[in-house]
C-alpha positions as CSV (number, residue, x, y, z in Angstrom):
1,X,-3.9,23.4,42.3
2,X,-0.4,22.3,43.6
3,X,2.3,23.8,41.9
4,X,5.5,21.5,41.1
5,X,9.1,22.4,40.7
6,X,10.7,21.8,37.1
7,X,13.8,20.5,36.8
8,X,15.5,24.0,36.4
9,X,14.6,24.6,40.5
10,X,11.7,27.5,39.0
11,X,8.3,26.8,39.5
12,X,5.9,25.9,37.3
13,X,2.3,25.9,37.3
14,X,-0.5,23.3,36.1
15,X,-2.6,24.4,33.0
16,X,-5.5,22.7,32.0
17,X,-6.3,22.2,29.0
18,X,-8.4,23.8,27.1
19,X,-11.9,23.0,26.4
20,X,-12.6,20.2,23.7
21,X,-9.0,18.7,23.8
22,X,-10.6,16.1,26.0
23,X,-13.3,15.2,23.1
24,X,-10.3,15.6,20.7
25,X,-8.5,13.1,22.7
26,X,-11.4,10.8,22.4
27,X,-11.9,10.8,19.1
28,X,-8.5,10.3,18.1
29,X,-8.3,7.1,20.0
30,X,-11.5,5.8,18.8
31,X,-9.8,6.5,15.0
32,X,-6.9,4.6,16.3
33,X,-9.3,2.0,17.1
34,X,-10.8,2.1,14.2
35,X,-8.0,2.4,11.6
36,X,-6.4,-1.3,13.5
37,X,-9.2,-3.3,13.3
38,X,-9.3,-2.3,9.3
39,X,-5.7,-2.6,8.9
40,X,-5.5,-6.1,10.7
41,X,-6.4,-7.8,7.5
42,X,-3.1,-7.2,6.7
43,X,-1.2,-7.7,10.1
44,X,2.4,-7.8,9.9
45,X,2.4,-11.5,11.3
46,X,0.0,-12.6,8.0
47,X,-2.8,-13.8,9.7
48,X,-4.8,-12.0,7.2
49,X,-3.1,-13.4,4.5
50,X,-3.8,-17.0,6.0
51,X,-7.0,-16.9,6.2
52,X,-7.8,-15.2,3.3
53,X,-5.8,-18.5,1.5
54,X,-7.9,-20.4,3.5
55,X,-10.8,-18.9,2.6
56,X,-9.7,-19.5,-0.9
57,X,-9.0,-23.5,-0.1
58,X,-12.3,-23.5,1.5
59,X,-14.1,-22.1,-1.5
60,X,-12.5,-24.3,-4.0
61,X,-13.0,-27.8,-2.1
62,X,-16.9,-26.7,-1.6
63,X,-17.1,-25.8,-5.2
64,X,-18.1,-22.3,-4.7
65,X,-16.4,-21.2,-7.6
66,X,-18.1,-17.2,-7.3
67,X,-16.7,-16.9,-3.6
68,X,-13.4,-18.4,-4.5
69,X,-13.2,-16.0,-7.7
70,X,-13.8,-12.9,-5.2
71,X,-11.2,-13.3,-3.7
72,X,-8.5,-13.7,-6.1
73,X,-6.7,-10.0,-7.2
74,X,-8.5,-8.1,-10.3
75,X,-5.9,-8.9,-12.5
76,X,-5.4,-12.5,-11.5
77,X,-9.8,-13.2,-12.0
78,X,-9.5,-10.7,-15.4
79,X,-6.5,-13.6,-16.6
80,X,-8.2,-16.4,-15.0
81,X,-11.3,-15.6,-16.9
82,X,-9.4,-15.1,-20.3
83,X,-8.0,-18.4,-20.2
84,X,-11.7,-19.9,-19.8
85,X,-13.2,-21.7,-22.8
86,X,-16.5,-19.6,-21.8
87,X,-14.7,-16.5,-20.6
88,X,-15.7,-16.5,-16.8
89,X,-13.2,-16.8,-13.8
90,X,-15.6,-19.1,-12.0
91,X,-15.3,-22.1,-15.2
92,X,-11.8,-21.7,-15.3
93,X,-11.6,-22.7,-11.5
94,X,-13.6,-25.6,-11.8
95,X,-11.1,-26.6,-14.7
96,X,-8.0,-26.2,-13.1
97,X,-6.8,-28.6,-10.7
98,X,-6.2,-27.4,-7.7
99,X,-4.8,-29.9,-5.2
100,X,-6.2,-30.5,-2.0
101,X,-4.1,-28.3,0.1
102,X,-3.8,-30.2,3.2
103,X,-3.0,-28.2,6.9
104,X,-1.7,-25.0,6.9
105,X,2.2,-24.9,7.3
106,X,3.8,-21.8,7.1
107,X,3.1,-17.7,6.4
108,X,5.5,-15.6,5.3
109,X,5.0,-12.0,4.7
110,X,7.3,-9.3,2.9
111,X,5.4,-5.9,2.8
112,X,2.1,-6.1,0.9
113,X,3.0,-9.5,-0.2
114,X,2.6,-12.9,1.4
115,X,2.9,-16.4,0.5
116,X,1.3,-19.1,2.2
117,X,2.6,-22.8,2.4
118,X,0.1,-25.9,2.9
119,X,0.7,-29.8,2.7
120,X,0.1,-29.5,-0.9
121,X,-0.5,-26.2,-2.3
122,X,1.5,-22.8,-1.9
123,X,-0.9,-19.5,-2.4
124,X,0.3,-16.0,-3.2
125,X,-1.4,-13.2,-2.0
126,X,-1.0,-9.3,-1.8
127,X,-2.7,-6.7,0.3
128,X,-5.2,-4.1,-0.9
129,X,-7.6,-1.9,0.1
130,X,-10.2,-4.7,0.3
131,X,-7.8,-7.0,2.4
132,X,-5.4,-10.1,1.4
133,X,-6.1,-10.9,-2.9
134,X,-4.6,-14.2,-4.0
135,X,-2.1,-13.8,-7.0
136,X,-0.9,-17.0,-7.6
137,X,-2.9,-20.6,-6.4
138,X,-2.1,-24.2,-7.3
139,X,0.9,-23.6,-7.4
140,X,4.1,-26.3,-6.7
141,X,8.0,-25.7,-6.6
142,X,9.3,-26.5,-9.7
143,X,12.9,-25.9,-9.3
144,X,13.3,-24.5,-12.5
145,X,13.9,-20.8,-14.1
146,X,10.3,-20.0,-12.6
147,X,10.0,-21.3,-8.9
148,X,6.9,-22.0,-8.9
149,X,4.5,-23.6,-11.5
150,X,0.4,-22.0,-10.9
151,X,-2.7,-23.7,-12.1
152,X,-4.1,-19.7,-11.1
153,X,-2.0,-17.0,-11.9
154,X,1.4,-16.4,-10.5
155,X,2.6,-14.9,-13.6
């Protein structure tokens, strides 16, 4: 082993480390790893939240009512279902009209909360352990008290 000189002129001597740090090392970077590609669904830039909305859009225009309902926020599918004449989130979205959405323009995210802007439509979403959750969809500025008017939630 070479020994270098510190900064303070003294010698100083090379240690290794000790056994297992290496394995330690390892493992923390593979939970590193790990913990971003979980977290990415709610990446600071709101690409999750995008395509989550998306998802959403997707959902709604192909009339699959049960995926479109999965991904909207517990208490937003629990209030979307209460409004239903036959009490189920999935009727209620088939009622509602929801607007074509158009492209994708704009994604804005503040914290755990995200709003994303298409042609026609603006969706609101917030972050949770099981990735983006849309809050508010169908939903057009209305220049009012409220600034936006929802066909789901955004109450």
């Amino acid at each position: 082993m070479q020994r270098a000189t510190s900064s303070f002129g003294q010698k100083s001597r090379n240690v290794k480390a000790p056994r297992g740090v290496g394995s330690l090392r390892l493992g923390l970077l593979a939970l590193l790893a790990l913990s971003g590609s979980v977290l990415s669904g709610c990446a600071a830039d709101g690409t999750g939240a995008a395509e989550a909305a998306e998802a959403f859009q997707r959902d709604v225009a192909g009339s699959d009512m049960t995926a479109a309902c999965s991904l909207l926020q517990s208490k937003t599918r629990e209030e979307t279902a209460r409004t239903s004449d036959a009490g189920t989130c999935e009727s209620q979205l088939e009622k509602a009209k929801m607007p074509d959405a158009g492209r994708l323009l704009s994604t804005e995210q503040f914290g755990r909360d995200a709003f994303v802007e298409f042609e026609h439509d603006t969706v609101f979403l917030a972050a949770s352990n099981a990735g983006w959750r849309i809050t508010g969809a169908g939903c057009t500025p209305n220049g009012e008290e409220a600034p936006y008017t929802c066909e789901v939630g955004g109450k």
